[in-house]
N, C-alpha and C positions, 0 to 999 in steps of 0.2 A: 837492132839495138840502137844507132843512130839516130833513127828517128824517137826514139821514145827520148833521148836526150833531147829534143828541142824541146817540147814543153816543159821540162824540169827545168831548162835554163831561161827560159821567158818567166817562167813562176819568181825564180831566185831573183833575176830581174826586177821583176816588177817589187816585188817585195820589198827590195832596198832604194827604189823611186820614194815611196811614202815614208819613209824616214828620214833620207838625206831632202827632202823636199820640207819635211818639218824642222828636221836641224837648222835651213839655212833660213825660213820665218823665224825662228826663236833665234839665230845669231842676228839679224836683223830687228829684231824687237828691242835686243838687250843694249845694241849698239845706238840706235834712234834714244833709248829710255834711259841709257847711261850718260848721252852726250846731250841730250837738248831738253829732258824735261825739267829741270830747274831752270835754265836761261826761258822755259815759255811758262812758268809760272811766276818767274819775277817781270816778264813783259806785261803780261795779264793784269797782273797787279798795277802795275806804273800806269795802263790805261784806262783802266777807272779809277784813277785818283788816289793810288796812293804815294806816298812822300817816297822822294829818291833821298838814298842814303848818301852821307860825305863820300864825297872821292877821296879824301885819303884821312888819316890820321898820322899829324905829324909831317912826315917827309916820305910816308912809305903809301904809297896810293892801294889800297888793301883791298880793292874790288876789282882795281882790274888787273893785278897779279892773281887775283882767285880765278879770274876767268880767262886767263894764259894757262893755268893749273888744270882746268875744267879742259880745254879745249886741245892743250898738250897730250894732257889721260886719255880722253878719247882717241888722240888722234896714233896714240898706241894700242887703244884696245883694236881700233882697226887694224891698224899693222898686225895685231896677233891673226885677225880671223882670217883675212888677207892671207898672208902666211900658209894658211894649211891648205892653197888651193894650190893646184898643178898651174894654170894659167899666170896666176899671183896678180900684180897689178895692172896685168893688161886686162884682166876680165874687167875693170871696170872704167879704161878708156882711158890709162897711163901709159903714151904713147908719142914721146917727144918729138918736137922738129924743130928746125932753127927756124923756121918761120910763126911757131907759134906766138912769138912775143907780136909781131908786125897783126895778126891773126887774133888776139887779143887787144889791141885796141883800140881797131876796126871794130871790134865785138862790144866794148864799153862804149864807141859813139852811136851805134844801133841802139844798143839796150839805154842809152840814156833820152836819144831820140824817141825810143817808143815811150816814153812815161810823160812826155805831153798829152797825147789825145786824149788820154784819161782821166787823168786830172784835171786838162778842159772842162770833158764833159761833167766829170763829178762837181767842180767849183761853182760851174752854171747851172746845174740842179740843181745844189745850194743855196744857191743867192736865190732861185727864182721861188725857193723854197723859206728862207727866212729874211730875205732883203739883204744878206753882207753873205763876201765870203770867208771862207771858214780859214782861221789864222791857223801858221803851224806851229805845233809845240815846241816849246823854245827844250833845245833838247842842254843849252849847257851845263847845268846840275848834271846830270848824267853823262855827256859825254865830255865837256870840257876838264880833259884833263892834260892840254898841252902837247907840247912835242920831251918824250924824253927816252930814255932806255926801255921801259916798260912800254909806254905806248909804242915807239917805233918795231917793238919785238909783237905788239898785240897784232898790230897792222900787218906784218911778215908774216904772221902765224894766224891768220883769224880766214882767211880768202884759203885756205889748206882745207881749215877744220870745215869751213860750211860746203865747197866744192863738191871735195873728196867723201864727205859723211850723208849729205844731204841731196847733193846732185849724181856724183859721179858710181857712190854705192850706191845707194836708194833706188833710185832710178833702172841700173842695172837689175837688181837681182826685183823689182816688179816684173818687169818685161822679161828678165829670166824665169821667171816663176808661175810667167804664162800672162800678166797685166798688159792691158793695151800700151804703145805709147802714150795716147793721150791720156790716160791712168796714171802713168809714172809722171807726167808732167805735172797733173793734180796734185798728186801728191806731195812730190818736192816743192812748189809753190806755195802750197799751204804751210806744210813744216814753215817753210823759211819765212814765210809771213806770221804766222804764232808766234813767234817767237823777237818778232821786228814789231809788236801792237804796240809797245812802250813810245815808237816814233810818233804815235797821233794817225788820225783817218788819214789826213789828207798826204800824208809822206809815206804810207802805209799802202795805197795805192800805185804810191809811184814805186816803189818797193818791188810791188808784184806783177809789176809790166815788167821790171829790169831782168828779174827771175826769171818769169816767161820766157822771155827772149832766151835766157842762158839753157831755160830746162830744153827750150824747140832745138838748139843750135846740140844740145848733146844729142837728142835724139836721132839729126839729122847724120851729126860728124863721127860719134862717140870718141867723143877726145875731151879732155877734159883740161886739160894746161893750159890752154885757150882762155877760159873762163876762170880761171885764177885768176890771172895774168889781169884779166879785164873787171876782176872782183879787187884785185890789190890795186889800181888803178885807183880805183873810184872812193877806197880807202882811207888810201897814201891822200889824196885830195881833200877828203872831208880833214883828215889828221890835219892837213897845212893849214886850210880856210880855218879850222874852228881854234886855230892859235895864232890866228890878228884879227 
């Protein structure tokens, strides 16, 4: 009798592999398609040429509270699916230390290091290719909206939402779900550059060496507070510079 109980229990087994394997691609689908597909088709938009809307009307800046709104939702829709797991936020490299701040931006002077050689090389394609090189998109219409309550909460709250949803999930459940690393780094790279087109080619490149660098260091560390840290960095900096 014993033995006839092993195959009934590898059958049962296996049986609920193919479901809970499809549950966590469609919780993953719905999280990616709930959180990013609008911010990459208004990127999309802005890079061939269409008109960037007012930053605010009035005194209330009403795009970029929609996209504290946008990035807040998701970043609960996470916490729900999060949630129903035994591990919770450690399956996906939520793993504190008092050295991650030090650890983080050691990690932004890398990932800002690597976004030379490439835009090097691309600028001097460029030129050797049309005689000038290629200016960047003057991004203040769309991002110059100062230093104030709203922006300083977009900036705390924006290096969470792309991390945790783009890097630190994503990423995870590829290579959980049987994806190479170098697959899961595809991916997140891409995601987060879709969605960054509205910057122009040539800041769009540099973009995705910064990524790079962050999606290699999860794969290597799986820690992911690191990369916040070194994503709010870099933020917090564009927020100062682009208000003097």
């Amino acid at each position: 009798m014993a033995e006839a109980t092993v195959p009934v229990a590898e059958t049962i087994r296996s049986e609920a592999v193919g479901p809970a394997r499809n549950r966590r691609l469609f919780a993953l689908a719905v999280v990616l398609s709930v959180s990013l597909l609008h911010f990459i088709i208004s990127s999309s938009y802005y890079l061939v040429g269409g008109a960037a809307q007012p930053l605010t009307q009035g005194t209330i800046p009403y795009r970029l509270v929609g996209a504290l709104v946008a990035e807040s939702t998701s970043l609960l829709l996470l916490w729900y699916v999060i949630s129903e797991r035994q591990d919770g936020w450690q399956s996906i490299g939520w793993n504190s230390n008092w050295r991650d701040p030090l650890r983080g931006i050691a990690l932004m002077i890398v990932s800002l290091m690597a976004t030379v050689p490439p835009v090097i090389v691309f600028q001097s394609a460029y030129r050797a290719f049309s005689g000038h090189y290629l200016a960047a998109r003057d991004l203040r219409p769309l991002l110059g909206f100062g230093i104030s309550f709203f922006s300083i909460a977009f900036v705390v709250i924006n290096p969470f939402f792309e991390e945790l949803i783009v890097r630190a999930y994503t990423m995870s459940e590829v290579m959980d779900l049987g994806g190479s690393p170098a697959l899961a780094i595809l991916v997140s790279v891409a995601l987060q550059v879709s969605y960054h087109l509205y910057q122009g080619i040539a800041r769009t490149i540099a973009v995705a060496a910064t990524f790079t660098v962050f999606s290699i260091y999860f794969v290597r560390t799986r820690r992911i507070l690191p990369i916040v840290v070194a994503h709010f960095c870099i933020d917090a900096y564009a927020l100062i510079k682009g208000a003097f």
